[in-house]
Kinemage of the C-alpha trace (Angstrom):
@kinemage 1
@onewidth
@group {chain A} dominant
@subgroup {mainchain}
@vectorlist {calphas} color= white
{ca unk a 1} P 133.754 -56.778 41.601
{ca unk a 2} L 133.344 -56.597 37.565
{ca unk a 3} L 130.140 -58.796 36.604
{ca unk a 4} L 132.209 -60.046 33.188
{ca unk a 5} L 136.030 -60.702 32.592
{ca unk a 6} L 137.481 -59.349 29.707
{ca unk a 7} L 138.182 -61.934 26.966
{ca unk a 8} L 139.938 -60.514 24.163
{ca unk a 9} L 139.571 -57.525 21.660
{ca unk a 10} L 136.202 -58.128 19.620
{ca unk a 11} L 136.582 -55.765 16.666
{ca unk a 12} L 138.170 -52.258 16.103
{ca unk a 13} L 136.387 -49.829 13.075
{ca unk a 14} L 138.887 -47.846 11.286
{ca unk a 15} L 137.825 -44.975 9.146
{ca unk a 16} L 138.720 -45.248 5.821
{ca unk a 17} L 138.745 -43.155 2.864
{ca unk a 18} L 138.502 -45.669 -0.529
{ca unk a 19} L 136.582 -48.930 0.819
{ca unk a 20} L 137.294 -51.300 -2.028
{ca unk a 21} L 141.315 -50.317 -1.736
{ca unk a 22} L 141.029 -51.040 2.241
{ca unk a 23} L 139.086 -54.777 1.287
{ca unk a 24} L 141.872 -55.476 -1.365
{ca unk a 25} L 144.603 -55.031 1.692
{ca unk a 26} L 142.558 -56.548 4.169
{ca unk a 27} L 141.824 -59.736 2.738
{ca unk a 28} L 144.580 -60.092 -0.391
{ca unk a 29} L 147.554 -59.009 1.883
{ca unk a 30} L 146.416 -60.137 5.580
{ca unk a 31} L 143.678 -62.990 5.017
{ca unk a 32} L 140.779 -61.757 6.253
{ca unk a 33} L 137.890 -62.519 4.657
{ca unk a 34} L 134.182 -60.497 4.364
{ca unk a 35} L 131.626 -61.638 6.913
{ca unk a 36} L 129.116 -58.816 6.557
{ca unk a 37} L 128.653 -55.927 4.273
{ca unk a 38} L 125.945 -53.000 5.472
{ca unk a 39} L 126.138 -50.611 2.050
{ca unk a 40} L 123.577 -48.152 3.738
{ca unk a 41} L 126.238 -47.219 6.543
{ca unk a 42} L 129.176 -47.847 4.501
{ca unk a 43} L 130.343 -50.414 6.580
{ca unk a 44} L 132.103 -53.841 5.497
{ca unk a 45} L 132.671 -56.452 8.480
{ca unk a 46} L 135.893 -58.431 7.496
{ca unk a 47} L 136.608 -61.718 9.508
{ca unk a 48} L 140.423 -61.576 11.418
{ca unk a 49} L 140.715 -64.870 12.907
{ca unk a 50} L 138.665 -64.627 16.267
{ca unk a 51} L 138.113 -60.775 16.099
{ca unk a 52} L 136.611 -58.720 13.249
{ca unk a 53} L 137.809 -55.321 11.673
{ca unk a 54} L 135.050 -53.466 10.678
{ca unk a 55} L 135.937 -50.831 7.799
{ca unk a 56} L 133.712 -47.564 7.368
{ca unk a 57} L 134.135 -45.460 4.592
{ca unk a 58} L 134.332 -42.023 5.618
{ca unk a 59} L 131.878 -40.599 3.115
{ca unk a 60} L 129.568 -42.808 4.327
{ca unk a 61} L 126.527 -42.460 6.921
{ca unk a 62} L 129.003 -43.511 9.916
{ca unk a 63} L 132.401 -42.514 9.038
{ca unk a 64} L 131.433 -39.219 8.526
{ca unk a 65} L 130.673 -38.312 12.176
{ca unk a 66} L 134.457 -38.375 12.477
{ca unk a 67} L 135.515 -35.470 10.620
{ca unk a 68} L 138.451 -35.466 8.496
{ca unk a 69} L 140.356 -38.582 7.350
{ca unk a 70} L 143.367 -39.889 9.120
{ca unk a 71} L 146.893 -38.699 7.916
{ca unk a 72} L 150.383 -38.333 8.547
{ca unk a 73} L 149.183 -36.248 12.375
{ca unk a 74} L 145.801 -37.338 12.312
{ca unk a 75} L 144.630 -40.988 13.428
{ca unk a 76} L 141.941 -42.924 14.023
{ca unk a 77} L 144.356 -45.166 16.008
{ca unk a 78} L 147.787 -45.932 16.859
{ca unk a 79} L 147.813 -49.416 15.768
{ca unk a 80} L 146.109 -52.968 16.182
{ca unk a 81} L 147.894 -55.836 16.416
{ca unk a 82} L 147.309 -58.686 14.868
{ca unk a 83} L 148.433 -61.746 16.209
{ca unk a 84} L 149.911 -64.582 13.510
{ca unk a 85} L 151.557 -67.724 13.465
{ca unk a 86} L 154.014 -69.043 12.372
{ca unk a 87} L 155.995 -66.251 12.008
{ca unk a 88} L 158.587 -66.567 9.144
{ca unk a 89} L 159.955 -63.033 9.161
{ca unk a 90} L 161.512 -63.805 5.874
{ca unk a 91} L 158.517 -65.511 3.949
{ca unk a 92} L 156.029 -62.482 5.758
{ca unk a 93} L 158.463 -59.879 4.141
{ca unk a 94} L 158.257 -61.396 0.768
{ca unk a 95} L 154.580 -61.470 0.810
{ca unk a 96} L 154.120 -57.747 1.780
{ca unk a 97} L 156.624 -56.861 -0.773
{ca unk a 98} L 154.757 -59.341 -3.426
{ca unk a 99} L 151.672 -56.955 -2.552
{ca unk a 100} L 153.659 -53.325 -2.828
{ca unk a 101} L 153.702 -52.898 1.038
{ca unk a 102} L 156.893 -51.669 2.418
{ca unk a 103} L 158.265 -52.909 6.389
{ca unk a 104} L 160.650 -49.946 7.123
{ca unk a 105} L 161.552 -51.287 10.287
{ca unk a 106} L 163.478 -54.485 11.396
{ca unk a 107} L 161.260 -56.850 13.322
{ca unk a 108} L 161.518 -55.945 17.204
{ca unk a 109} L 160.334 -58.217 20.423
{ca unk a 110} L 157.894 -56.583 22.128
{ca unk a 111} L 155.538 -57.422 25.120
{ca unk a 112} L 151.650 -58.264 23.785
{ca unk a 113} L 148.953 -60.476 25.350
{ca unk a 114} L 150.995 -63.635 25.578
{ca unk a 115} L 154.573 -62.609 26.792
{ca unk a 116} L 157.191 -61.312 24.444
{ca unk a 117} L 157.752 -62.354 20.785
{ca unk a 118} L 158.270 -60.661 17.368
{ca unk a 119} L 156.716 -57.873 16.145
{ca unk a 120} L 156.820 -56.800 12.477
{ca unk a 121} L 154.719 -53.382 11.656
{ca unk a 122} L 153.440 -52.048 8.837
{ca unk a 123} L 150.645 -49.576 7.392
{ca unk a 124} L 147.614 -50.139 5.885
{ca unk a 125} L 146.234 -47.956 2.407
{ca unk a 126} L 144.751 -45.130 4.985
{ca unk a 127} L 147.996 -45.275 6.700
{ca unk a 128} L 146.410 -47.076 10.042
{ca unk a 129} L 149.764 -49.279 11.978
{ca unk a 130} L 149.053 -52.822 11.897
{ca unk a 131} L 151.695 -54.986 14.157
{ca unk a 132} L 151.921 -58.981 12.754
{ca unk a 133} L 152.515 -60.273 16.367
{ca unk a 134} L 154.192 -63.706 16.627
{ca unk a 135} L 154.135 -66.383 19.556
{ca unk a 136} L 155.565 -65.383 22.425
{ca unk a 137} L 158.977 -66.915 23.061
């Protein structure tokens, strides 16, 4: 028997290589918003509904310790997902596009923590996955 049950995804630090081009993305493009900045590790806190994202600039005091910067066959992670609502495929597309960021991919139902519903994925400036996830239908 656990002593806790496991509530939901807190925050996930991604490694990345220009700070102030991550924090444009972040917040412009997605809608998070700064909720702590620590300059002497080089780490911004950004606000995603519930969660956080913490961003760590790989120059810096932290991001360092993990070698190289992520690439085309190097990552940090696979992907997060971020879960959205409503999801307007249309109206999401024309905001990425609005902001430079290409979908490749159509928007796919996949399985995440409430059932199945649309996914839409795209890549951040460091080239990190992020999945919009809609409702589940």
């Amino acid at each position: 028997m656990r002593p806790f049950d496991l509530q939901r995804i807190d925050h996930v630090v991604l490694r990345v290589t220009d700070p102030a081009r991550s924090i444009r993305f972040y917040r412009d493009v997605l809608g998070c918003t700064i909720a702590r900045e620590r300059p002497d590790l080089g780490l911004t806190h950004l606000r995603a509904g519930a969660s956080m994202i913490d961003l760590v600039d790989i120059a810096g005091r932290l991001g360092a310790r993990g070698g190289d910067a992520a690439g085309d066959t190097r990552r940090n992670v696979d992907h997060i997902a971020l879960r959205i609502e409503p999801f307007d495929d249309a109206a999401i597309r024309a905001h990425l596009a609005s902001h430079g960021v290409d979908v490749p991919e159509a928007t796919s139902d996949n399985f995440g923590a409430e059932g199945d519903g649309p996914s839409l994925y795209l890549r951040d400036p460091d080239g990190n996955t992020i999945e919009l996830k809609g409702p589940a239908r």
